[in-house]
C-alpha positions as a Markdown table, in Angstrom:
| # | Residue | x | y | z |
|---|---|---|---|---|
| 1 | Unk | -29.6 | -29.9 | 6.5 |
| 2 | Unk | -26.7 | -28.0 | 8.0 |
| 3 | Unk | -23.6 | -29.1 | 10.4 |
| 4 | Unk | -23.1 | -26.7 | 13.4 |
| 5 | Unk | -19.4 | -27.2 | 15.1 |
| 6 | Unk | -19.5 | -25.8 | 18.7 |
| 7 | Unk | -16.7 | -24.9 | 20.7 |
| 8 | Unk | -16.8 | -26.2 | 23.6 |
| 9 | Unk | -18.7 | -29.7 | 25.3 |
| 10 | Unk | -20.5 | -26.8 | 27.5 |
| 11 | Unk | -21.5 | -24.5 | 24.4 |
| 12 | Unk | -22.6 | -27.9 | 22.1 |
| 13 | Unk | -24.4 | -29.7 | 25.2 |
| 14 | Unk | -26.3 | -25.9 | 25.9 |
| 15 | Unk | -27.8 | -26.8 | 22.2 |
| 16 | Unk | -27.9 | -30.8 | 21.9 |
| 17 | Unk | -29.4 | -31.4 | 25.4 |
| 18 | Unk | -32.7 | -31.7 | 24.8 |
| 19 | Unk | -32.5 | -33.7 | 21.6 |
| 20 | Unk | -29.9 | -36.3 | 23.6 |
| 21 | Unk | -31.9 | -36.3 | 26.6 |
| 22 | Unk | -34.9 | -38.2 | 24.7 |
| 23 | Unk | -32.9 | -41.1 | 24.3 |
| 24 | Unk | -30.9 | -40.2 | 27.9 |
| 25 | Unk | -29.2 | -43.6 | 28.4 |
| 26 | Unk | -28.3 | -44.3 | 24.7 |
| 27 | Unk | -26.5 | -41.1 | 25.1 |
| 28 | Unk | -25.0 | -41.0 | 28.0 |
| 29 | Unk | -21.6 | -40.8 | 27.1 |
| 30 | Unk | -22.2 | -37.2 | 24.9 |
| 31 | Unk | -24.3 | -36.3 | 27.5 |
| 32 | Unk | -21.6 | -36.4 | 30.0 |
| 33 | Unk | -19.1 | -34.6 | 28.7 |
| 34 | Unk | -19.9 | -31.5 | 29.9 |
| 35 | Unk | -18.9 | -33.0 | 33.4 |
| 36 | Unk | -15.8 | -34.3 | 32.9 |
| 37 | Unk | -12.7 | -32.6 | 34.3 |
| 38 | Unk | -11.0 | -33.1 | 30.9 |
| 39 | Unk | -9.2 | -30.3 | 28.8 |
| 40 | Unk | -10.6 | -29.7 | 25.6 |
| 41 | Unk | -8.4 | -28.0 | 22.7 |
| 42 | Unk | -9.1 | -27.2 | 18.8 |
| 43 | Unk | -8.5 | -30.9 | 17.8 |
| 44 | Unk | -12.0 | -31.9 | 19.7 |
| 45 | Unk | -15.2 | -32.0 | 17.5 |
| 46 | Unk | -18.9 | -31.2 | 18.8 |
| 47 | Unk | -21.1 | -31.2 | 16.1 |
| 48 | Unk | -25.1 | -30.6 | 15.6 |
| 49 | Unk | -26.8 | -31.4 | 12.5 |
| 50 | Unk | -29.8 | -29.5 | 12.4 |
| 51 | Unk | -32.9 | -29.4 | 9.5 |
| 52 | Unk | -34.9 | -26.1 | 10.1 |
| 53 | Unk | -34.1 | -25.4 | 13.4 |
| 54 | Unk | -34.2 | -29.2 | 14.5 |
| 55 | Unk | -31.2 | -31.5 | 15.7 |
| 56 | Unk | -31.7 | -34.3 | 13.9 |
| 57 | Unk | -27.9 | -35.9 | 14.7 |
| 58 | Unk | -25.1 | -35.3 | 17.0 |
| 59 | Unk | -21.2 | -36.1 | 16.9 |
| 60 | Unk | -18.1 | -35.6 | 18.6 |
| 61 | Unk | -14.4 | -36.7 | 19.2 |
| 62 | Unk | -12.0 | -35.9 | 21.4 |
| 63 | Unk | -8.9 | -37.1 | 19.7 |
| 64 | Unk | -7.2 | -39.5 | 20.6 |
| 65 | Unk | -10.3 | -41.2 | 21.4 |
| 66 | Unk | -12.5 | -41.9 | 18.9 |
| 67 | Unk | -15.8 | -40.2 | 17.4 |
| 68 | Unk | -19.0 | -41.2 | 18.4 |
| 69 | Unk | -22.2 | -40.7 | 16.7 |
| 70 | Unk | -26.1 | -40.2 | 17.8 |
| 71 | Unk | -29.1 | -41.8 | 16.0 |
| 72 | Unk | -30.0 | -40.0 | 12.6 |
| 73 | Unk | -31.5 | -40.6 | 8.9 |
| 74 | Unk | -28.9 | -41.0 | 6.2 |
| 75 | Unk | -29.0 | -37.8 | 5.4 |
| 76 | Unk | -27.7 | -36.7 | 8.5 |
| 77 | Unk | -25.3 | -39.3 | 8.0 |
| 78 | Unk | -23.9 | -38.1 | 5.5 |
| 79 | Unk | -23.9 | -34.7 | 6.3 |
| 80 | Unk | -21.8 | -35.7 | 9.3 |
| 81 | Unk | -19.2 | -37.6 | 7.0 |
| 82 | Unk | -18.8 | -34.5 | 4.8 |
| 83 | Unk | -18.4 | -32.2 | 7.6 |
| 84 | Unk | -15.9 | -35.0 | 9.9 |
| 85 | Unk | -13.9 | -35.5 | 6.7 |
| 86 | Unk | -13.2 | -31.4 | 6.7 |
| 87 | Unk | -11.3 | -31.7 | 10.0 |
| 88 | Unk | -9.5 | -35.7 | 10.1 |
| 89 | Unk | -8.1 | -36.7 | 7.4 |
| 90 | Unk | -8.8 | -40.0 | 9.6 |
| 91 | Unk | -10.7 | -41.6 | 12.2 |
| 92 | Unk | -9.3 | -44.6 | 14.4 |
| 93 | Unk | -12.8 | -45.6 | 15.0 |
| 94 | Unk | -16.5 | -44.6 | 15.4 |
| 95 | Unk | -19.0 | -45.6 | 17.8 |
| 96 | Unk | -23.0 | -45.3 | 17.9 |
| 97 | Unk | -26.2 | -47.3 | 17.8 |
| 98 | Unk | -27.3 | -49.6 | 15.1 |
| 99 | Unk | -28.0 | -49.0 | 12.4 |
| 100 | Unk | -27.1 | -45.2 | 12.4 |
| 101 | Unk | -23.4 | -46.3 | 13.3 |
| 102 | Unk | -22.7 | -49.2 | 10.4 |
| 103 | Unk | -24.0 | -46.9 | 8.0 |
| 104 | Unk | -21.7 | -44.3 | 9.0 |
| 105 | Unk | -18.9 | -46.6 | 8.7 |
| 106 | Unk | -20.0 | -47.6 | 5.4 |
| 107 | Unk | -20.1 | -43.6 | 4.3 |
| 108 | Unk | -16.8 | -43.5 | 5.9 |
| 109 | Unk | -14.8 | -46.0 | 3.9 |
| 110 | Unk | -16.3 | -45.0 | 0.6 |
| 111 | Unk | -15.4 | -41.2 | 1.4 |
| 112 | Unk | -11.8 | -41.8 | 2.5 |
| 113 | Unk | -11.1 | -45.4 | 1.0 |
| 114 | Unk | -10.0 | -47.2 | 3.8 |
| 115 | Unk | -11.6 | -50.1 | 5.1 |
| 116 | Unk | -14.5 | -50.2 | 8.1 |
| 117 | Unk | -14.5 | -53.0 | 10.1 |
| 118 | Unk | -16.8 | -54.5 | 12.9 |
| 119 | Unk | -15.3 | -53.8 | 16.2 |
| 120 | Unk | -17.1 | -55.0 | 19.6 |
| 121 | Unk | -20.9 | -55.7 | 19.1 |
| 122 | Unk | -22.3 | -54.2 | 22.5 |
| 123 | Unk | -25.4 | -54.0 | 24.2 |
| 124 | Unk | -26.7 | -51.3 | 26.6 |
| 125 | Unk | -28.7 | -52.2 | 29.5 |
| 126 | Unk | -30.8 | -50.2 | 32.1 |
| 127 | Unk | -32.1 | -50.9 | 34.7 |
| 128 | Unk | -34.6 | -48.6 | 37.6 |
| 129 | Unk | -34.5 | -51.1 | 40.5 |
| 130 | Unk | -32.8 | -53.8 | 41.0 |
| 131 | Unk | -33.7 | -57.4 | 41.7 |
| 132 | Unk | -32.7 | -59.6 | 44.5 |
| 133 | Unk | -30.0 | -62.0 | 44.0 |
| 134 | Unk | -30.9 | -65.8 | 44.5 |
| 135 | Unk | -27.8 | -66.2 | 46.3 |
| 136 | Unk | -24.6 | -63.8 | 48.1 |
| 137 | Unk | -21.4 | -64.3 | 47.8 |
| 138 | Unk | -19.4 | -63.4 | 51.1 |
| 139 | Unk | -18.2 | -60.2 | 51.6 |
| 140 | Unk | -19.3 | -56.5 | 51.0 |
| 141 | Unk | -18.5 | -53.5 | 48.5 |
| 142 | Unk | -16.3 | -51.3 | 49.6 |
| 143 | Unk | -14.8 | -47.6 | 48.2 |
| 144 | Unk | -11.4 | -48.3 | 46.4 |
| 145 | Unk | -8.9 | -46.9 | 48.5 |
| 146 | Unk | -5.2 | -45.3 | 48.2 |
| 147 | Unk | -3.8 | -48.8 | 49.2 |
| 148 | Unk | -5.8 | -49.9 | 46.1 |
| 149 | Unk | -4.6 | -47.9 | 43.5 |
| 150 | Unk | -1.8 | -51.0 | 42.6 |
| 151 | Unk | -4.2 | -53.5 | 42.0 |
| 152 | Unk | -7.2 | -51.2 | 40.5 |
| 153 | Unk | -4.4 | -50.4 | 38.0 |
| 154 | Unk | -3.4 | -54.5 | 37.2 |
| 155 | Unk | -7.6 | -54.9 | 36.8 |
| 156 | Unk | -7.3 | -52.2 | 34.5 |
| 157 | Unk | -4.9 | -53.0 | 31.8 |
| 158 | Unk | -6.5 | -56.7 | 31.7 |
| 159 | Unk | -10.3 | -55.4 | 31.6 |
| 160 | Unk | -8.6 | -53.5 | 28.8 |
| 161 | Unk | -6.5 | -56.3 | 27.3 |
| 162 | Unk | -9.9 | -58.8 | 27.6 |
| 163 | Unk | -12.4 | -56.5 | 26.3 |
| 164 | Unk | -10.8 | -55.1 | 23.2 |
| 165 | Unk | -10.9 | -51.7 | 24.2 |
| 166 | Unk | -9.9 | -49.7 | 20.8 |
| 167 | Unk | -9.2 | -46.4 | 22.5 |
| 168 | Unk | -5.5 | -45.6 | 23.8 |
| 169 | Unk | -5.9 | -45.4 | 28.0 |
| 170 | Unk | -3.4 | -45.8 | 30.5 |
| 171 | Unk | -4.0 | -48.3 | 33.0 |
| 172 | Unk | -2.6 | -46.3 | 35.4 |
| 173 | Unk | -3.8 | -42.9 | 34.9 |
| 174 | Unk | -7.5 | -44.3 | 34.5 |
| 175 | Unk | -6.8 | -46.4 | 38.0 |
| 176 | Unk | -5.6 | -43.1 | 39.7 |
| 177 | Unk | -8.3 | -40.7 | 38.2 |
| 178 | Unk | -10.8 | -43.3 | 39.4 |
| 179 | Unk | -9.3 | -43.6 | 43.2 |
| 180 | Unk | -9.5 | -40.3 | 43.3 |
| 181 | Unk | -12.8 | -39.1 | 42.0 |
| 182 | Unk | -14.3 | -42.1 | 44.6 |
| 183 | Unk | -15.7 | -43.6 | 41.5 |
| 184 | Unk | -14.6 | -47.1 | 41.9 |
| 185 | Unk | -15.2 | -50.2 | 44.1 |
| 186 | Unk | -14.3 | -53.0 | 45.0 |
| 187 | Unk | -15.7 | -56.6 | 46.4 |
| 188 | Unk | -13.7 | -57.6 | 49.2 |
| 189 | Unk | -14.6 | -61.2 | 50.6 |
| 190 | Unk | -10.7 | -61.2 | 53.2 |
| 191 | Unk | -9.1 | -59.7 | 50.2 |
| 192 | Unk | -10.4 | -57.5 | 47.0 |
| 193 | Unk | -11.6 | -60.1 | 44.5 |
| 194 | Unk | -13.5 | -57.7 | 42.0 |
| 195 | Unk | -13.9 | -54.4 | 40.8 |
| 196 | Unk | -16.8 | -52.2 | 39.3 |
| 197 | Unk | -16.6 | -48.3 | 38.9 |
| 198 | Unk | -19.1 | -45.6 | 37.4 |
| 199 | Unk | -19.1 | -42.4 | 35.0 |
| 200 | Unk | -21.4 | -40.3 | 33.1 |
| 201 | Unk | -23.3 | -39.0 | 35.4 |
| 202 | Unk | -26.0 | -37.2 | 33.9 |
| 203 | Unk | -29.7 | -35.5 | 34.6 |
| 204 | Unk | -31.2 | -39.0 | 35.5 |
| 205 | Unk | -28.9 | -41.8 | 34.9 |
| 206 | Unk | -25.1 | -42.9 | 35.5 |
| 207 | Unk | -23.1 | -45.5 | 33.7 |
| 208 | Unk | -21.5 | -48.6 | 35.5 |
| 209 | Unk | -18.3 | -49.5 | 33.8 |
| 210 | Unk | -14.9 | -51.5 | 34.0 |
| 211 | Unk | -16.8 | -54.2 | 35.7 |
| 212 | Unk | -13.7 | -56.9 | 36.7 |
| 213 | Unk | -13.4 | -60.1 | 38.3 |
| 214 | Unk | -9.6 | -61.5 | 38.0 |
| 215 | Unk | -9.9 | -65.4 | 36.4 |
| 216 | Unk | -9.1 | -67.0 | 40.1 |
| 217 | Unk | -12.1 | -65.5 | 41.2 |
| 218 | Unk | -14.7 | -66.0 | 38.8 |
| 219 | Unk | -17.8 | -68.1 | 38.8 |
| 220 | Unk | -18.4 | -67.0 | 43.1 |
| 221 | Unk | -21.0 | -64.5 | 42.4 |
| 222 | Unk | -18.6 | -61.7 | 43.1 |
| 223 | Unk | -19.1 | -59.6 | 39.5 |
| 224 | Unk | -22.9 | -60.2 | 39.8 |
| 225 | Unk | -22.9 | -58.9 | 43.9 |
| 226 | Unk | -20.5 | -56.0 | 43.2 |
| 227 | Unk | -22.4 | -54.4 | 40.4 |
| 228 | Unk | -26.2 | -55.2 | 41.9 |
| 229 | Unk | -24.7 | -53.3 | 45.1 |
| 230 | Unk | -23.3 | -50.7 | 43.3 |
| 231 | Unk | -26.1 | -50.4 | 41.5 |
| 232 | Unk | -28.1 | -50.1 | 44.2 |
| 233 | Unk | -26.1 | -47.7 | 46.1 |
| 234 | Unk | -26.6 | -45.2 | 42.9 |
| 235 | Unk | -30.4 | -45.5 | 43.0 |
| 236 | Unk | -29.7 | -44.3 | 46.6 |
| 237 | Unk | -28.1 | -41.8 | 45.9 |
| 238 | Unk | -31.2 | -40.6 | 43.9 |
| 239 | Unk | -30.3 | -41.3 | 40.3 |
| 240 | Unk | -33.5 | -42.6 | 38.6 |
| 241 | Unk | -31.8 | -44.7 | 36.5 |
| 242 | Unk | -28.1 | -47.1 | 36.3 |
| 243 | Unk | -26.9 | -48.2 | 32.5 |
| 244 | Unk | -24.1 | -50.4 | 31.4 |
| 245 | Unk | -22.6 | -52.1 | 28.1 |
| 246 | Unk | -21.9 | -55.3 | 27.3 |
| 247 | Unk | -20.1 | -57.3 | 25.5 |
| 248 | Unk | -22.5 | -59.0 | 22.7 |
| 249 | Unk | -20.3 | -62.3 | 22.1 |
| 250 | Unk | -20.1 | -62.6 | 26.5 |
| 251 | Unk | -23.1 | -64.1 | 27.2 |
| 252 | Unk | -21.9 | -65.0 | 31.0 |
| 253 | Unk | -22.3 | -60.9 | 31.7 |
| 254 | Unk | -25.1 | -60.5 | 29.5 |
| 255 | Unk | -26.9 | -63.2 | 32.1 |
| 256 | Unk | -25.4 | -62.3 | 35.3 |
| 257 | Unk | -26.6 | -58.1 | 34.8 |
| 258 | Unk | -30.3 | -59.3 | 33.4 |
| 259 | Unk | -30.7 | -61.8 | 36.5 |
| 260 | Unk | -30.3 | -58.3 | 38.5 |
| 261 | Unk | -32.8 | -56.4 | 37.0 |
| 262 | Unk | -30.8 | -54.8 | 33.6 |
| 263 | Unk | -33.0 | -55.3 | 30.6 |
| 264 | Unk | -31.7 | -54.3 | 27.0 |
| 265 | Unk | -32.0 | -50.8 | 25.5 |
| 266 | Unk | -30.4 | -51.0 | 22.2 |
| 267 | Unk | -27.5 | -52.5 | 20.1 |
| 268 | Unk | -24.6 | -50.1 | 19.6 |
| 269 | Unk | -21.5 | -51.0 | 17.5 |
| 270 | Unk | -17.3 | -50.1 | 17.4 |
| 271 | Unk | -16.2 | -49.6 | 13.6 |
| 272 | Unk | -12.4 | -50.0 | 13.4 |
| 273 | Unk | -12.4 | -47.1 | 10.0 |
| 274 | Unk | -8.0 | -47.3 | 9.9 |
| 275 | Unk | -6.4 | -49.6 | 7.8 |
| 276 | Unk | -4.7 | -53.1 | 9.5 |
């Protein structure tokens, strides 16, 4: 086996695509990449690990953020961790399906001697069509406008704060780049009561994300109306498929996105690999 580094998402995506794409929502987030409006400089990593002409693994990073890993054999593993180590002397974290991603971590701490610790347990979900709810909520989803941008930005930083994201965002910036790429809405029942916003397009399938119901609003359906609409409004717009993550220990979403139609993909883990 042999680790190819790419230069580019565009150049590593022209040669990993069709090894992704088999497992399209599982890798929606490397799939993606080659969409975003991001710069990418030396520090990023796009990696292919390939077995006689076959990808049989895939990895990247775009530093700060942290790396995240395909499905492979532990050999591919490994490979990965030989080749990774070469250009970080550390990683702030890795995520990737189980089991492909623990044993990574694993590789990881014994290579560099620094602790790997669980992170979030999440699920993925898909879903192709979905399911009427039992009841509505009042109100209707809406486009997150200018006006907006102040309280998409509070939702922000406490979706981040609540769900433990690892990586280093900016509320704000992630607020404005979302108000401006018309890729987040809101519920608005008089006033807006909750949030949900989507990424990672990709051939077939886009990824609904930051999902966000401040706590005086919770428990009115608002979360479970927002997404199915938004969800809905995708499939519209001709993507064959919507995925999302969730939370493992949260079993309020885990309910609320099955009940409109989501059903479980695979389990996909955050290892913390830095020390404290």
């Amino acid at each position: 086996m042999q680790v190819y580094r790419h230069l580019d998402p565009k150049v590593f995506l022209s040669r990993a695509e069709s090894f992704l794409i088999r497992a399209e929502a599982e890798n929606n987030v490397m799939l993606s990449i080659g969409g975003s409006s991001r710069m990418f400089g030396e520090d990023c990593y796009f990696a292919t690990v390939e077995d006689a002409g076959e990808i049989v693994a895939c990895a990247m990073r775009t530093p700060p953020y942290k790396a995240i890993i395909t499905r492979g054999e532990p050999k591919a593993l490994e490979c990965l961790v030989d080749d990774i180590v070469t250009k970080y002397e550390t990683l702030p974290a890795v995520l990737g399906p189980e089991p492909a991603v623990r044993h990574f971590a694993e590789l990881w701490s014994a290579r560099v001697g620094t602790p790997a610790r669980l992170g979030m347990r999440q699920r993925l979900f898909e879903t192709r069509e979905v399911q009427p709810l039992p009841s509505r909520p009042a109100g209707t989803l809406r486009l997150a406008e200018e006006a907006d941008l102040p309280i998409i930005t509070l939702w922000v930083e406490a979706f981040i704060d609540e769900a433990h994201v690892s990586d280093p965002y900016d509320p704000h910036q992630v607020a404005r780049e979302r108000v401006d790429r018309r890729s987040v809405f809101v519920w608005e029942d008089g006033r807006p009561v909750s949030m949900a916003a989507w990424a990672g397009r990709t051939a077939r399938g886009v990824r609904i994300n930051f999902v966000y119901t401040p706590p005086q609003y919770r428990r009115c359906g608002y979360a479970s109306a927002c997404v199915a609409d938004l969800t809905q409004r995708l499939l519209n717009e001709g993507r064959a498929f919507c995925c999302l993550f969730t939370d493992q220990t949260n079993p309020t979403s885990n309910s609320i996105y099955q009940r409109i139609g989501y059903r479980p993909v695979c389990d996909m883990s955050d290892f913390i690999l830095k020390a404290g």
